[in-house]
MDTraj code that builds the backbone (N, CA, C; nanometers):
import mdtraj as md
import numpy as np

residues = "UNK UNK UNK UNK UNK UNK UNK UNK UNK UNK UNK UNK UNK UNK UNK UNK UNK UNK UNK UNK UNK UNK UNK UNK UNK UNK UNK UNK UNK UNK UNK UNK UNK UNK UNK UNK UNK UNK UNK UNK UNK UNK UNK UNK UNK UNK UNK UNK UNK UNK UNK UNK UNK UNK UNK UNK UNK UNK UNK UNK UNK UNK UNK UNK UNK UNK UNK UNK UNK UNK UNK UNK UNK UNK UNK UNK UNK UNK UNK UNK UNK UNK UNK UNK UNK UNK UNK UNK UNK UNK UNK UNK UNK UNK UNK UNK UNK UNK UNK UNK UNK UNK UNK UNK UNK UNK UNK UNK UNK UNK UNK UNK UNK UNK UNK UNK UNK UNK UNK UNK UNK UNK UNK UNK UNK UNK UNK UNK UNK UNK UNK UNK UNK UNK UNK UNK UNK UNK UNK UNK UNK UNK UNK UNK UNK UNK UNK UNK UNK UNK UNK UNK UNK UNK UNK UNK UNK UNK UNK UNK UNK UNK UNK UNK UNK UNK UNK UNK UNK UNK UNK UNK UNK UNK UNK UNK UNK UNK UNK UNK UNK UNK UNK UNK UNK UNK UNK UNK UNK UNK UNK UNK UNK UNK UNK UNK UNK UNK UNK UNK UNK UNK UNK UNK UNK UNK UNK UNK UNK UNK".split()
xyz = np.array([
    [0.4533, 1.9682, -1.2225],
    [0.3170, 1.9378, -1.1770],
    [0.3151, 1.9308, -1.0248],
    [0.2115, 1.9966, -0.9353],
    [0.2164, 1.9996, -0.8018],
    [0.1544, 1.8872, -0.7682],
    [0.2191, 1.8097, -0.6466],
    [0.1489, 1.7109, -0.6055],
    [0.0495, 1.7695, -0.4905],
    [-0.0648, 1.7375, -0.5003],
    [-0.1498, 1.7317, -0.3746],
    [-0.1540, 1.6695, -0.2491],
    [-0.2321, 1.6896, -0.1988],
    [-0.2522, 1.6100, -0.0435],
    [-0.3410, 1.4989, -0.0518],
    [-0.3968, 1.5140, -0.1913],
    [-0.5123, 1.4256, -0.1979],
    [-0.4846, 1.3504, -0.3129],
    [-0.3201, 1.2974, -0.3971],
    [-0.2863, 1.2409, -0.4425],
    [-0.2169, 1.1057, -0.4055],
    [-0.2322, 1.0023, -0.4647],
    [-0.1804, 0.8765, -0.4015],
    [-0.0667, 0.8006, -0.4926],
    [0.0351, 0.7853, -0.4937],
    [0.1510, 0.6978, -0.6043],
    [0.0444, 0.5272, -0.5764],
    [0.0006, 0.4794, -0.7029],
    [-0.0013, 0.3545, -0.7097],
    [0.1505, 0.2466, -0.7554],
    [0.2137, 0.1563, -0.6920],
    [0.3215, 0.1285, -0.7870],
    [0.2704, -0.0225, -0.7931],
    [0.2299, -0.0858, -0.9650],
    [0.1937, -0.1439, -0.9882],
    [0.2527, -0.3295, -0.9860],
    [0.3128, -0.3800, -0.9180],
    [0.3268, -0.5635, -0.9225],
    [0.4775, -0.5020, -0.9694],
    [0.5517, -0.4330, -0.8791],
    [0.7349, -0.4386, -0.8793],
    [0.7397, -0.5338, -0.7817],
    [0.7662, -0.6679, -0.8970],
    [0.8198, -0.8057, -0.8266],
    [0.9124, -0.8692, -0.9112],
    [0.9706, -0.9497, -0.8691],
    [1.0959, -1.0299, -0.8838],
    [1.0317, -1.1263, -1.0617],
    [0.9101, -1.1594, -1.0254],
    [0.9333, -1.2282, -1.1902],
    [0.8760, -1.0893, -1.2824],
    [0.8574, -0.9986, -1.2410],
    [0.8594, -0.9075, -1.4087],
    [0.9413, -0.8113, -1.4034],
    [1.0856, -0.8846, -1.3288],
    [1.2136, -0.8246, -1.3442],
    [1.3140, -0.9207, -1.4722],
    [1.4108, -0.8575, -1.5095],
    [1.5344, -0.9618, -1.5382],
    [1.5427, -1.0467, -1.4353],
    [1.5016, -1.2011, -1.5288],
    [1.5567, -1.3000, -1.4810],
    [1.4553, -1.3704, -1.3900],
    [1.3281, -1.3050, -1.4054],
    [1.2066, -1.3581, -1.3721],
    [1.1700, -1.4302, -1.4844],
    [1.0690, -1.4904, -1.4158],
    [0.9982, -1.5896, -1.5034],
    [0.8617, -1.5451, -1.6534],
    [0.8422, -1.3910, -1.6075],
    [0.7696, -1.3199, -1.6602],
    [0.8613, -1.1781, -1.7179],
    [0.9387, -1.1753, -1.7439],
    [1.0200, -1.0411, -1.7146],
    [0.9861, -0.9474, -1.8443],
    [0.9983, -0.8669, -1.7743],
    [0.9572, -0.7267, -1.8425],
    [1.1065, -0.6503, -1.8843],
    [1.0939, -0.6416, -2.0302],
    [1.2381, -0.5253, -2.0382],
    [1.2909, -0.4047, -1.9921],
    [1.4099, -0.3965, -1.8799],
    [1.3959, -0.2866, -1.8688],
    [1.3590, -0.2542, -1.7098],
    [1.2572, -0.3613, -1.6192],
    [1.1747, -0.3721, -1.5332],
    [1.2695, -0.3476, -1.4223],
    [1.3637, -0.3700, -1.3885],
    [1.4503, -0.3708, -1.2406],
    [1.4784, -0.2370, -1.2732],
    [1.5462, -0.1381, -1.3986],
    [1.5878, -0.0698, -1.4233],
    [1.4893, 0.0635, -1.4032],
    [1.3558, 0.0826, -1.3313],
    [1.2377, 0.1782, -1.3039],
    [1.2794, 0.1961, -1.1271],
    [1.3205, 0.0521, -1.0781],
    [1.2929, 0.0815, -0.9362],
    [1.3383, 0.1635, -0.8534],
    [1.5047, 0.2214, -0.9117],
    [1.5613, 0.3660, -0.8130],
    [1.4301, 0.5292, -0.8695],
    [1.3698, 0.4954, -0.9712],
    [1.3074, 0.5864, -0.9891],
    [1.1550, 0.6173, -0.9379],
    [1.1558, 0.4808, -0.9076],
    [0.9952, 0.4737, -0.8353],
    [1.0751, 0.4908, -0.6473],
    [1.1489, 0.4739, -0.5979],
    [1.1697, 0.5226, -0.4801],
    [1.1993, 0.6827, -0.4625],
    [1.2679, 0.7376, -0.5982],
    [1.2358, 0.9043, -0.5592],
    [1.1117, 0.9546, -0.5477],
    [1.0134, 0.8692, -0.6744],
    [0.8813, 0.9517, -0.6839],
    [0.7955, 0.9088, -0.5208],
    [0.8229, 0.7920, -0.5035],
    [0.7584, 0.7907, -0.3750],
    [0.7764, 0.8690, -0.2446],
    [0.9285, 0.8875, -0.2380],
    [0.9398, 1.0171, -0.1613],
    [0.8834, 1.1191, -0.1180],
    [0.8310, 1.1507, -0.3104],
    [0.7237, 1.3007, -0.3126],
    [0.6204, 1.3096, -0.2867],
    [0.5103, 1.1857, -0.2558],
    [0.3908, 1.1698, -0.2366],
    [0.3474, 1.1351, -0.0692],
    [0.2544, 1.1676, -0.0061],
    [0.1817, 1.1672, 0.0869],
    [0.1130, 1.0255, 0.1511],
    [0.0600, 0.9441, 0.0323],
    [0.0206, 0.7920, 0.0297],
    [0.0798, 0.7054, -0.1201],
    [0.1373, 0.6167, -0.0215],
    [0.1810, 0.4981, -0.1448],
    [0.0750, 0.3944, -0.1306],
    [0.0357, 0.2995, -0.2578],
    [0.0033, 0.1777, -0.2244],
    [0.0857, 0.0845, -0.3273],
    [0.1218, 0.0116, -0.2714],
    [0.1586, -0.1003, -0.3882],
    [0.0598, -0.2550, -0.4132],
    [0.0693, -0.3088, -0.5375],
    [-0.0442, -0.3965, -0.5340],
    [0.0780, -0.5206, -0.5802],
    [0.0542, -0.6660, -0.5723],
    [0.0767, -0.7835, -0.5523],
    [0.0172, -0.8727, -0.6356],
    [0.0671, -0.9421, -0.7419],
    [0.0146, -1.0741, -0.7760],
    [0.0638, -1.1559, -0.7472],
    [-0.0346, -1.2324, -0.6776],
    [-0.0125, -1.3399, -0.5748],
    [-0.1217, -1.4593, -0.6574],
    [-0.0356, -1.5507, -0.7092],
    [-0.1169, -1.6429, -0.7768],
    [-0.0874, -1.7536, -0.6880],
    [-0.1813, -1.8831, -0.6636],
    [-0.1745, -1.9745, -0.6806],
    [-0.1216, -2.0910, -0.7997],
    [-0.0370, -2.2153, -0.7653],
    [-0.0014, -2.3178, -0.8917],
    [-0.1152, -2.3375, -0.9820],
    [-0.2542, -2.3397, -0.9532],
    [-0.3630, -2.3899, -1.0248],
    [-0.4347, -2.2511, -1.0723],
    [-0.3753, -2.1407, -1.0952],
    [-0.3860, -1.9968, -1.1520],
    [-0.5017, -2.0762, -1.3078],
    [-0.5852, -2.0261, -1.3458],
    [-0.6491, -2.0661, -1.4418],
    [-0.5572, -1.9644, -1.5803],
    [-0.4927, -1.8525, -1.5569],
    [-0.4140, -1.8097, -1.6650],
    [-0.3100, -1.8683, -1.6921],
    [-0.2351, -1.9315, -1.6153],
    [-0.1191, -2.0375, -1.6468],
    [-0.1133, -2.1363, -1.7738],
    [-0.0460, -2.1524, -1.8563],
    [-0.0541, -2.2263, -1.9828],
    [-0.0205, -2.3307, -1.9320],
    [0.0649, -2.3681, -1.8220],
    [0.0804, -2.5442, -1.7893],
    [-0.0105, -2.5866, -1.7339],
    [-0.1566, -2.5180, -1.6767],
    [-0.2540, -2.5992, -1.6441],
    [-0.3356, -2.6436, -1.7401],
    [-0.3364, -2.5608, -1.8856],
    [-0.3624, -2.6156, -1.9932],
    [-0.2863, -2.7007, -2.0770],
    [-0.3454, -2.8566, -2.1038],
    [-0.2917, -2.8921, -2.1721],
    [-0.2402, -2.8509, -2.2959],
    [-0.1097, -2.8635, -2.3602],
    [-0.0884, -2.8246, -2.5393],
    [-0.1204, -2.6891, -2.5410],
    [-0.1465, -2.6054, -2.4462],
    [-0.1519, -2.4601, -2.4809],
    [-0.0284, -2.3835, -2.4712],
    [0.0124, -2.3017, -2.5191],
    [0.1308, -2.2557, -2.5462],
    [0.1230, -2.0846, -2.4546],
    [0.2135, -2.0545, -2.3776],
    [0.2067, -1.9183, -2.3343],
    [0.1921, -1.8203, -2.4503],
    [0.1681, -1.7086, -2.3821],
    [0.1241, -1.5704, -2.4896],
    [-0.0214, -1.6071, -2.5865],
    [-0.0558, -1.7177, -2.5531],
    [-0.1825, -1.7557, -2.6516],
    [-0.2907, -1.7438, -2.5912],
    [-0.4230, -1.6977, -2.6250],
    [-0.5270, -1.6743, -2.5572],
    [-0.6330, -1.8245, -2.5494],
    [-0.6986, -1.8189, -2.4817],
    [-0.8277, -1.9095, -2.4563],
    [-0.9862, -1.8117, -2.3869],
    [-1.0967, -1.9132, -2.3898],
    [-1.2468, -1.8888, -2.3681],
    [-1.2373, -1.9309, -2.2394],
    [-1.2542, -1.8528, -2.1348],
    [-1.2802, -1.8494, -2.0222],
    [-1.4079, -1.8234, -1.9646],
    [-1.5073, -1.8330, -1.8568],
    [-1.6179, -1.8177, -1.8199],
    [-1.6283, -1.6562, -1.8134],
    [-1.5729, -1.5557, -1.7918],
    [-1.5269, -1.3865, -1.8184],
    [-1.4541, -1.3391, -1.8945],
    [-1.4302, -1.4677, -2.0357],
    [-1.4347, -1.3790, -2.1329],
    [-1.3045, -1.4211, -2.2335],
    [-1.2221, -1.3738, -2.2728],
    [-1.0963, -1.3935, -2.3148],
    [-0.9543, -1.4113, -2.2493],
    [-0.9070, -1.4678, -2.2518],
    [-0.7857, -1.4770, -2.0968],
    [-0.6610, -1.5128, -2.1770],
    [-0.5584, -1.4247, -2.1377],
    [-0.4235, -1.4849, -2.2276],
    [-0.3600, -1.5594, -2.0756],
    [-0.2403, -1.6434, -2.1827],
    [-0.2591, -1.7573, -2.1036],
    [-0.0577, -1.7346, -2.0621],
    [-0.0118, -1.7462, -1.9093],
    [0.1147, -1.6844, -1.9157],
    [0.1907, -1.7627, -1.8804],
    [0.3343, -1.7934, -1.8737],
    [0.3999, -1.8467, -1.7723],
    [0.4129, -1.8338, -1.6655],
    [0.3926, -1.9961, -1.6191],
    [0.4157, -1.9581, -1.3943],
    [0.4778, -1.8568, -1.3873],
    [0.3809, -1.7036, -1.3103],
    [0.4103, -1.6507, -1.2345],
    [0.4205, -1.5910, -1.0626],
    [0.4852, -1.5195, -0.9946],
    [0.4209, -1.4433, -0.8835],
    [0.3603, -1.5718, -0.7906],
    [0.4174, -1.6826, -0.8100],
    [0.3229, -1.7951, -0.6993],
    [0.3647, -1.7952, -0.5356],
    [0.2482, -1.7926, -0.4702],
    [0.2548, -1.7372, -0.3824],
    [0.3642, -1.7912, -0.2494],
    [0.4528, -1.7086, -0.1795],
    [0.4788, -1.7977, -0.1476],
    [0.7113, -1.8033, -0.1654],
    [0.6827, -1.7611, -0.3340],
    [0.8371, -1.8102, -0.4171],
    [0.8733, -1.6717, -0.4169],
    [0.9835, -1.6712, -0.4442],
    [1.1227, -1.5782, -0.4564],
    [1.0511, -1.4607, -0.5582],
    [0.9736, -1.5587, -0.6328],
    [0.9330, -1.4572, -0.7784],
    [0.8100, -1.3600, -0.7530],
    [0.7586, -1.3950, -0.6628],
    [0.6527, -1.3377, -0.5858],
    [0.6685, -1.2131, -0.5140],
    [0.7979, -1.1818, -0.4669],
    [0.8677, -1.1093, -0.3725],
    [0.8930, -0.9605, -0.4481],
    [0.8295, -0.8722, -0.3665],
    [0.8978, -0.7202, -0.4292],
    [1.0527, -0.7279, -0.4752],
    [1.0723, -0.6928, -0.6271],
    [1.2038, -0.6706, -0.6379],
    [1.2938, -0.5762, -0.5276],
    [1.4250, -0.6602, -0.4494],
    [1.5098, -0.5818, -0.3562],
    [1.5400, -0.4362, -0.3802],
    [1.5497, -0.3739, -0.4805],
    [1.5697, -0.2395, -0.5127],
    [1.4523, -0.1190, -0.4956],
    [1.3426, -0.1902, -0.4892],
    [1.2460, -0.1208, -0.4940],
    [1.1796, -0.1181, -0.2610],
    [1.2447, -0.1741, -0.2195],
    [1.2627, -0.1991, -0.0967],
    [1.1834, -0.0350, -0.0157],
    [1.2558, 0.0856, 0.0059],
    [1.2496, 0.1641, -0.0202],
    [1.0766, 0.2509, 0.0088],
    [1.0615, 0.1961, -0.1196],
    [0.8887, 0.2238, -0.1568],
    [0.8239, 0.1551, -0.0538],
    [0.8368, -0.0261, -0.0447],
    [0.7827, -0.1371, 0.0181],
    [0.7825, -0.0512, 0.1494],
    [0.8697, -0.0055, 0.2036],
    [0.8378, 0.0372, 0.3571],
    [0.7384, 0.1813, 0.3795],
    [0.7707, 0.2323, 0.3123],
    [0.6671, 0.3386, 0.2891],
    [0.5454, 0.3213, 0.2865],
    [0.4978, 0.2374, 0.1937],
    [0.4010, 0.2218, 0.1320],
    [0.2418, 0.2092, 0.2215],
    [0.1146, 0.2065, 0.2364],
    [0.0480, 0.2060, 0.3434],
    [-0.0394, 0.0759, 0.3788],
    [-0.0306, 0.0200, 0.2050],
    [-0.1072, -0.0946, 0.2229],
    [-0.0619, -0.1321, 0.0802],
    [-0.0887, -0.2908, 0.0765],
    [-0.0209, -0.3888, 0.0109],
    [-0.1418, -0.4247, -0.0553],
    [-0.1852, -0.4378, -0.2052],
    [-0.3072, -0.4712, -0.2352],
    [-0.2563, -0.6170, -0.3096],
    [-0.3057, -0.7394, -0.2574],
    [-0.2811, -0.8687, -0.3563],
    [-0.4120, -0.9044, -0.4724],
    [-0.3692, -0.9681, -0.5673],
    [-0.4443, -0.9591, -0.6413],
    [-0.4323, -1.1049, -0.7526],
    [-0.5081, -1.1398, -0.8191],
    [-0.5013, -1.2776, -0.8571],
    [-0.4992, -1.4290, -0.8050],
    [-0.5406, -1.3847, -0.6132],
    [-0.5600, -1.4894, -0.5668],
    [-0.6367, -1.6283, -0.6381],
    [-0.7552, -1.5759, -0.6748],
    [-0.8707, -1.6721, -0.7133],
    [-0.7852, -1.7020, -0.8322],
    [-0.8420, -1.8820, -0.8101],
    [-0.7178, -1.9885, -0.8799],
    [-0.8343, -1.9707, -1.0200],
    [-0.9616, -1.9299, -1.0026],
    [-1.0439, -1.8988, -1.1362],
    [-1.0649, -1.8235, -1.2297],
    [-0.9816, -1.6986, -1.1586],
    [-1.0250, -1.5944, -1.1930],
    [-0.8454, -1.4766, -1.2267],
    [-0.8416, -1.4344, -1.3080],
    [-0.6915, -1.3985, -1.3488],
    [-0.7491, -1.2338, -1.2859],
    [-0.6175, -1.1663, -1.2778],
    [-0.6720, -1.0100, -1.2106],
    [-0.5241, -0.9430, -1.2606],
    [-0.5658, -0.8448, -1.3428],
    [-0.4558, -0.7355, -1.4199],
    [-0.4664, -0.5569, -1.3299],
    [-0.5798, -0.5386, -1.3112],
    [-0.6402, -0.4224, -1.2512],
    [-0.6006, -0.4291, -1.1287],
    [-0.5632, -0.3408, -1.0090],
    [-0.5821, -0.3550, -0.8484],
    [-0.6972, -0.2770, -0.7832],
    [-0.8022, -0.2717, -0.8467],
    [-0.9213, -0.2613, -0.8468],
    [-1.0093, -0.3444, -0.8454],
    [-0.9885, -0.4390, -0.9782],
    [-1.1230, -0.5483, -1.0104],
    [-1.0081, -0.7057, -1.0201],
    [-1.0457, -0.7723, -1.0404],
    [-1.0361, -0.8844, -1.1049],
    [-1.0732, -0.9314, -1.2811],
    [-1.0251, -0.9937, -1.3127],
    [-1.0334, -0.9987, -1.4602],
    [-1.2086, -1.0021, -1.5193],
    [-1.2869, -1.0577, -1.4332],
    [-1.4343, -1.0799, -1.4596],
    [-1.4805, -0.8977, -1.4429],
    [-1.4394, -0.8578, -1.4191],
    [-1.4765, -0.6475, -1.3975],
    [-1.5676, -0.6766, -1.2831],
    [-1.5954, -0.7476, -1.2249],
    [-1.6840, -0.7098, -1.1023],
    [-1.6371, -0.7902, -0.9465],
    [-1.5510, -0.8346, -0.9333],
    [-1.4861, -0.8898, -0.7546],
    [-1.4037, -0.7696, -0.7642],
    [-1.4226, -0.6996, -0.6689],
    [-1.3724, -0.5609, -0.6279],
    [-1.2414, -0.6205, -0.5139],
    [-1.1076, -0.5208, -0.5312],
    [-0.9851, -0.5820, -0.4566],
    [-0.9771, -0.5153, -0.2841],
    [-1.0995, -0.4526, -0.2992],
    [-1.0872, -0.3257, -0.1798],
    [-1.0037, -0.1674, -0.2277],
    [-0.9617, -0.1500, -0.3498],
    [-0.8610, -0.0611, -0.3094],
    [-0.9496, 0.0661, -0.3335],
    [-1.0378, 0.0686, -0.4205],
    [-1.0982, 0.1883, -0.4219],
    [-1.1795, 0.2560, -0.3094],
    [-1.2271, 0.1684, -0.2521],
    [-1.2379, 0.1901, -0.0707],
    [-1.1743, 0.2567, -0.0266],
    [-1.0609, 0.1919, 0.0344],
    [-0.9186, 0.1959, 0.0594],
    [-0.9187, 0.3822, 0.0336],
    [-0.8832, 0.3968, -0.0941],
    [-0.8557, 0.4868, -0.1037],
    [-0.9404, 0.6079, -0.1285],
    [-1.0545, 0.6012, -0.0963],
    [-1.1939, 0.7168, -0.1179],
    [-1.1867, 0.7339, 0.0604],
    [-1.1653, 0.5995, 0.1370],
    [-1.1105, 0.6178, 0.2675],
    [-1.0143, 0.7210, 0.3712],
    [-0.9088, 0.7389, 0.2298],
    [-0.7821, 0.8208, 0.2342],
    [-0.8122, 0.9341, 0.2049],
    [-0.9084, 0.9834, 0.1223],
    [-0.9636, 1.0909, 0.0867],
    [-0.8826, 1.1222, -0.0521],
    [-0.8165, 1.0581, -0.0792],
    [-0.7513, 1.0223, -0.2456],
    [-0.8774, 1.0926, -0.3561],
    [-0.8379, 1.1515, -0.4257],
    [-0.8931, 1.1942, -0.5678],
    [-0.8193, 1.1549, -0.7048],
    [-0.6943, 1.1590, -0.7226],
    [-0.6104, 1.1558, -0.8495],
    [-0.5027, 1.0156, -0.7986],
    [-0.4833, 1.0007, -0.8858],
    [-0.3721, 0.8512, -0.8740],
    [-0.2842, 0.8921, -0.9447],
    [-0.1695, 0.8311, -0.9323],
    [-0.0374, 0.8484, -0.9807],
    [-0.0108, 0.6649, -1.0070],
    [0.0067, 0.6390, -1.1511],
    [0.0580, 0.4970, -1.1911],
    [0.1640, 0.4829, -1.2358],
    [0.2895, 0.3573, -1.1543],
    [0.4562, 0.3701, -1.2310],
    [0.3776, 0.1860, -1.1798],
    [0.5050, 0.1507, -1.2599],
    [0.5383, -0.0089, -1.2535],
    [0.5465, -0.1059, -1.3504],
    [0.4970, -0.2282, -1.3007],
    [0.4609, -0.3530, -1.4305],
    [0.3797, -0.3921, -1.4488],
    [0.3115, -0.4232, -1.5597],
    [0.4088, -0.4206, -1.6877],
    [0.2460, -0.2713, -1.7657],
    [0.3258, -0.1812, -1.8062],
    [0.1961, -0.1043, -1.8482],
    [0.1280, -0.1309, -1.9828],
    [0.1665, -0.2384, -2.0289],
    [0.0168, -0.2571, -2.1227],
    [-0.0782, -0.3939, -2.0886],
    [-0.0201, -0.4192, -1.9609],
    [-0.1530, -0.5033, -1.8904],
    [-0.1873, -0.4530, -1.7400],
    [-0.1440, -0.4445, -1.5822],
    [-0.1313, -0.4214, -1.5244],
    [-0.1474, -0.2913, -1.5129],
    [-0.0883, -0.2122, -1.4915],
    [-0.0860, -0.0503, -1.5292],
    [-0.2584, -0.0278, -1.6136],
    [-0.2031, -0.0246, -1.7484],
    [-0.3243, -0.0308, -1.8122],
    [-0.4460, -0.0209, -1.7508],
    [-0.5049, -0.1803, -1.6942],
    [-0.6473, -0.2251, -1.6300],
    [-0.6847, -0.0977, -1.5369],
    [-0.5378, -0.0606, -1.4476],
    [-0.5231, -0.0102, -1.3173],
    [-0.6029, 0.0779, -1.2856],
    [-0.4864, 0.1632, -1.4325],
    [-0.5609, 0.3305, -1.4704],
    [-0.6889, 0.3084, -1.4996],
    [-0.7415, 0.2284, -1.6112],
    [-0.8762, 0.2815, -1.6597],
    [-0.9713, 0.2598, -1.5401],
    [-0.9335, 0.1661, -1.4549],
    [-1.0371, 0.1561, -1.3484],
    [-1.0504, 0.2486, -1.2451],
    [-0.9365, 0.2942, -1.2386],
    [-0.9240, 0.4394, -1.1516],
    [-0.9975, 0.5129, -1.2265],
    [-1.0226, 0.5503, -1.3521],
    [-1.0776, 0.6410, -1.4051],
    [-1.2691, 0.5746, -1.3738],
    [-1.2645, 0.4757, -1.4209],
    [-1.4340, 0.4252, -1.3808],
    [-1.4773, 0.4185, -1.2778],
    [-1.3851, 0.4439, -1.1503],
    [-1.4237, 0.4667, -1.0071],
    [-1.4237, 0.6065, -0.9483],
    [-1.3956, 0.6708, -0.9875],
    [-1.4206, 0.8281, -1.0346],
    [-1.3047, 0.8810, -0.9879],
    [-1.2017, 0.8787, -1.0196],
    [-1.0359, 0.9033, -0.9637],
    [-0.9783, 0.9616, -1.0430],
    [-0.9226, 1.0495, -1.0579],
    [-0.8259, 1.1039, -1.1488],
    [-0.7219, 1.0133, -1.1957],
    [-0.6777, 1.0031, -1.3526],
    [-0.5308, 0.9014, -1.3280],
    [-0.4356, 0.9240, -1.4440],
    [-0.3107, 0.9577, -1.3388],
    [-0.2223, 1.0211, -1.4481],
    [-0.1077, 0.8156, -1.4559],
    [-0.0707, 0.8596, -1.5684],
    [0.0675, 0.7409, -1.5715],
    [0.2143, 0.8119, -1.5884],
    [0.2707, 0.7299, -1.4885],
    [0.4096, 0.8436, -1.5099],
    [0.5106, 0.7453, -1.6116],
    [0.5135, 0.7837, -1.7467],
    [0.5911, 0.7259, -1.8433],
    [0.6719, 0.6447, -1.8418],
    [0.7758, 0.6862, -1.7609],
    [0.9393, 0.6324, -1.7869],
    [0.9182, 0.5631, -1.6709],
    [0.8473, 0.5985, -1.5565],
    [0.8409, 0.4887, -1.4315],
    [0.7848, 0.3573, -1.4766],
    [0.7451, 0.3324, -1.5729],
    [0.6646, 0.2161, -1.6228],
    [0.7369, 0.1455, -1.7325],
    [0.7387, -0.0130, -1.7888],
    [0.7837, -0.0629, -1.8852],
    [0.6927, -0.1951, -1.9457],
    [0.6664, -0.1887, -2.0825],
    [0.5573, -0.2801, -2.1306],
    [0.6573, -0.3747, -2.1418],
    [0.5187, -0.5095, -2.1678],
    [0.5657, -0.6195, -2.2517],
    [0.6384, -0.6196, -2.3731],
    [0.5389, -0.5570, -2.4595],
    [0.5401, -0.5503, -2.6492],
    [0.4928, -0.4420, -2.7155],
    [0.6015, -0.4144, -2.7730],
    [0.5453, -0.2574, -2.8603],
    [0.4149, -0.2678, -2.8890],
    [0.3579, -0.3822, -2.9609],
    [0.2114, -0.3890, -2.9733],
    [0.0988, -0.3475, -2.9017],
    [0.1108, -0.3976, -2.8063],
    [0.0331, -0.3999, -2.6435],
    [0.0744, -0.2540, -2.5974],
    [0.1902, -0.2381, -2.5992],
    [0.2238, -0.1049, -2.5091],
    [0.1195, 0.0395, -2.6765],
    [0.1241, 0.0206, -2.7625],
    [0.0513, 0.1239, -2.8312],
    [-0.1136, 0.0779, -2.8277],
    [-0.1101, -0.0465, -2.8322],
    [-0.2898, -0.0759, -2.7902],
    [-0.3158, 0.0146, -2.6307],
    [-0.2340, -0.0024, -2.5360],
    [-0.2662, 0.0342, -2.4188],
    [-0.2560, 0.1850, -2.3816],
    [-0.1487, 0.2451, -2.4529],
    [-0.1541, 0.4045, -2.4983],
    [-0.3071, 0.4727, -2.5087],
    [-0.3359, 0.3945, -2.6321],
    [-0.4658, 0.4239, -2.7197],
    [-0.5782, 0.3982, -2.6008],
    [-0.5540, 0.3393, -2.5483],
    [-0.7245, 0.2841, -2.4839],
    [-0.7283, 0.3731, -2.3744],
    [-0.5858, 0.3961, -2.2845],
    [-0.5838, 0.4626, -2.1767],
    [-0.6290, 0.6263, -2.2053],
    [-0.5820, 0.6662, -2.3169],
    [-0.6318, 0.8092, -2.3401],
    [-0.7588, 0.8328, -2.3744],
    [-0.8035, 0.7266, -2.4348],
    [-0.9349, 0.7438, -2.4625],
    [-1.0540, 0.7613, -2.3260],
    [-1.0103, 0.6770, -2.2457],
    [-1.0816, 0.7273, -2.1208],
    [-1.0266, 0.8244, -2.0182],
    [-0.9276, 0.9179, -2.0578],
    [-0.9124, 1.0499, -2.0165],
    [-0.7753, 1.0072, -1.9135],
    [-0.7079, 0.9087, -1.9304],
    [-0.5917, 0.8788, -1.8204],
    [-0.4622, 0.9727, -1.8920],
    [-0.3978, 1.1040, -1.8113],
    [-0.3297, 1.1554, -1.8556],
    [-0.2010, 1.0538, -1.8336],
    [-0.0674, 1.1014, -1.8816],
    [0.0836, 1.0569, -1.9020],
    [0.1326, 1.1829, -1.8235],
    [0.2518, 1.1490, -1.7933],
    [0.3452, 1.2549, -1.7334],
    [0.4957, 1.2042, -1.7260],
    [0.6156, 1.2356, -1.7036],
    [0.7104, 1.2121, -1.7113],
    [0.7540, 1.2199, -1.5799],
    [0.8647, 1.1208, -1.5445],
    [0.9012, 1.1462, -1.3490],
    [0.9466, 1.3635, -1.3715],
    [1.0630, 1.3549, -1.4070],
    [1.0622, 1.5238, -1.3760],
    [0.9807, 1.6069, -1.3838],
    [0.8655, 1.5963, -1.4255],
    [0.7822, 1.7113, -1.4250],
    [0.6542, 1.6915, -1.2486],
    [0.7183, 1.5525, -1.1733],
    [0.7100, 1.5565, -1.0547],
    [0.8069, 1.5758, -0.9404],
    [0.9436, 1.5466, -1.0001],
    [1.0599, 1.5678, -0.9206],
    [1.1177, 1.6739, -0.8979],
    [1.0858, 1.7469, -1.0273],
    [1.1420, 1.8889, -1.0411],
    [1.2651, 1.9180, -1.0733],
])
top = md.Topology()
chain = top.add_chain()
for i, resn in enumerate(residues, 1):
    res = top.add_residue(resn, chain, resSeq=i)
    for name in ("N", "CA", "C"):
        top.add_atom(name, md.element.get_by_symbol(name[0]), res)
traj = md.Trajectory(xyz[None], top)
């Protein structure tokens, strides 16, 4: 697949807790990052995006009493699963995983996301409510960007939101497979399903590396 001039690598929250040995960790997750520094190589604009929570994160299960992580609750926007302290701003866990270093310098702009202690944010587009915009689609209609390129964590939340919103902001958006690693088989085939349905193609790193 040829990359364009008017293509951008998104690499989605490669940080230290949705690595091994984070507090959120993703299987598999440290083990993407020598591959997300070749693909970045090949591209013209990187952005990487950031969850940067606050302790009083309203998705956090220890700010709920007796609520248990992985369990959902009624939030004022809707349904909200509820996670372990992550990404707080600030901590070790917060920090681009060291391997992925590489990309971090490249990259053109840093998008944070999940600031608001009210409001949870999976997308680097929107925020969990679908309407506080993160700047990036700006950002990147700025750049003269048309198509997106998505690798990172975790792709059946993060990734996921990313793409479809790239697609609702009128962006092309491919996901590059193996650069990416879900939570749960569950989630990762719910997020398959939803992403194709709104036209987000898949691709594999070699058929960009060559």
């Amino acid at each position: 697949m040829l990359i364009r001039p008017t293509d951008a690598l998104l690499v989605i929250d490669p940080q230290n807790d949705f690595c091994e040995g984070g507090s959120l960790a993703v299987a598999g997750g440290a083990g993407i990052m020598p591959l997300i520094n070749r693909l970045a190589d090949q591209f013209p604009r990187v952005v990487l995006t950031q969850d940067w929570h606050t302790p009083d994160q309203i998705s956090f299960a220890s700010n709920h009493p007796g609520a248990a992580p992985f369990t959902e609750i009624e939030v004022a926007y809707g349904r909200q699963m509820l996670w372990p302290d992550h990404c707080i701003q600030g901590s070790p866990g917060a920090d681009f995983h060291p391997d992925v270093a590489p990309t971090v310098q490249k990259a053109l702009a840093v998008i944070r996301k999940g600031y608001n202690p009210a409001v949870d944010s999976y997308s680097g587009f929107f925020e969990n409510d679908h309407c506080t915009p993160t700047g990036l689609a700006g950002l990147l209609r700025d750049l003269g960007v048309t198509r997106v390129f998505l690798a990172g964590l975790a792709f059946d939340y993060c990734v996921r939101f990313t793409a479809e919103d790239a697609v609702r902001e009128g962006f092309e958006a491919v996901v590059i497979s193996d650069a990416s690693r879900a939570i749960a088989p569950q989630t990762e085939a719910a997020a398959r399903d939803s992403v194709r349905a709104l036209g987000v193609s898949e691709v594999g790193a070699t058929a960009l590396l060559g």
